[in-house]
N, C-alpha and C positions, 0 to 999 in steps of 0.2 A: 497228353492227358487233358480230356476237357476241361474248361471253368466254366462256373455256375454263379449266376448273382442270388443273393440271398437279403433278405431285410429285416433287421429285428423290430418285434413287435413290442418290446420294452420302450428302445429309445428311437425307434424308427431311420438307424442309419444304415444305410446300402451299402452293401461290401461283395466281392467276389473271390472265391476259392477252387484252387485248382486240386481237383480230386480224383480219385476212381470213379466209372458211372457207377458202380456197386453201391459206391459211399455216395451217393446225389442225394437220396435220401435222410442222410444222418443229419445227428444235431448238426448246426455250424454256429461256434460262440461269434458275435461281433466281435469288432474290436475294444468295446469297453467291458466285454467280458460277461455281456446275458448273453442267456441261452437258448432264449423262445424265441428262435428264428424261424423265416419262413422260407419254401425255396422258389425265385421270382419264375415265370415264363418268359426267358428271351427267343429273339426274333434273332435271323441275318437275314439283312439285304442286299439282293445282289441287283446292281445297277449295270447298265453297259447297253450299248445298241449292235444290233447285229441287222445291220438293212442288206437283203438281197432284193434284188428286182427280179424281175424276168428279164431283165435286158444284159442282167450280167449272168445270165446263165450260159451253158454253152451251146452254140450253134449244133440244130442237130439233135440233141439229147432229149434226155428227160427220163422217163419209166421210171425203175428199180432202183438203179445203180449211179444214174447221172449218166446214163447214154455210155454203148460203145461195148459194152459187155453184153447187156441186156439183147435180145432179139428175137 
């Protein structure tokens, strides 16, 4: 089940809720118990490197497939 960060516009604390996406929409009380929430926009970041050269490629190949099928 996703969570959703949400922030009340009462006392402005950020909180997140694990919900249906159905229910993303609906009120969500903070935890001091207003109810004029808002539902925030989060991000994921995905980090990581993927170095190919042409020098690690394979001798020979290349096209479609990565050589060897292709011809």
């Amino acid at each position: 089940m996703p969570r959703y960060d949400y922030r009340c516009r009462s006392c402005g604390a950020t909180f997140e809720l694990t919900r249906p996406m159905r229910e993303s929409g609906d009120p969500a009380p903070c935890p001091q118990g207003h109810t004029d929430s808002v539902k925030l926009l989060t991000t994921v970041g995905i980090t990581g490197s993927a170095s190919t050269s042409a020098a690690a490629a394979p001798a020979g190949g290349g096209g479609c497939c990565g050589g060897g099928c292709c011809g």
